[in-house]
C-alpha positions, 0 to 999 in steps of 0.5 A, spaced: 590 593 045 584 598 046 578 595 048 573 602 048 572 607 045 569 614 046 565 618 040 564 626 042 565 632 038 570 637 039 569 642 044 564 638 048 564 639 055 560 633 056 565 629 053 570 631 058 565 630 063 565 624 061 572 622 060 573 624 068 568 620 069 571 613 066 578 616 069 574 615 076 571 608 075 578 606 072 576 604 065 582 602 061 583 608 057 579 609 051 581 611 045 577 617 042 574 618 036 571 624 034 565 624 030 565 632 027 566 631 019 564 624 018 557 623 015 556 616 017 558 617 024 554 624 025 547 621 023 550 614 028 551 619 033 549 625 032 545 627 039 547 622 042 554 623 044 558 622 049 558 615 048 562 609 050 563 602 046 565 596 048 569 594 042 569 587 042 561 586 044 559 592 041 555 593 047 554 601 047 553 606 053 548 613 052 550 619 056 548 621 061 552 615 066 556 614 072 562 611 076 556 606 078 554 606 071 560 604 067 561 599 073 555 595 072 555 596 064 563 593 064 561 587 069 
């Protein structure tokens, strides 16, 4: 069951940033949701993306984070 998901575009390169990122703080795999296309998720998160949610929580997480970051943010 996917826990997370990560909202970028494609062809992003702070999107795979991120994805290093969470590889490296050891957070379960996200599914990725790219928001290119789809009205409601651009004016969501148009210029915000990268950005990881939590899906039982709701809880969000803005680019720019960290290992430590997304740590703190899972705990």
């Amino acid at each position: 069951m996917v826990r997370y998901v990560l909202y970028q575009r494609d062809d992003c390169h702070l999107c795979d940033q991120a994805l290093e990122v969470l590889a490296a703080a050891r957070l379960p795999e996200p599914e990725s949701v790219f928001i290119d296309g789809d009205d409601a998720l651009e004016r969501r998160y148009g210029v915000r993306v990268p950005v990881l949610r939590e899906l039982g929580s709701g809880a969000e997480l803005d680019w720019p984070f960290d290992v430590a970051a997304v740590r703190t943010w899972m705990d």
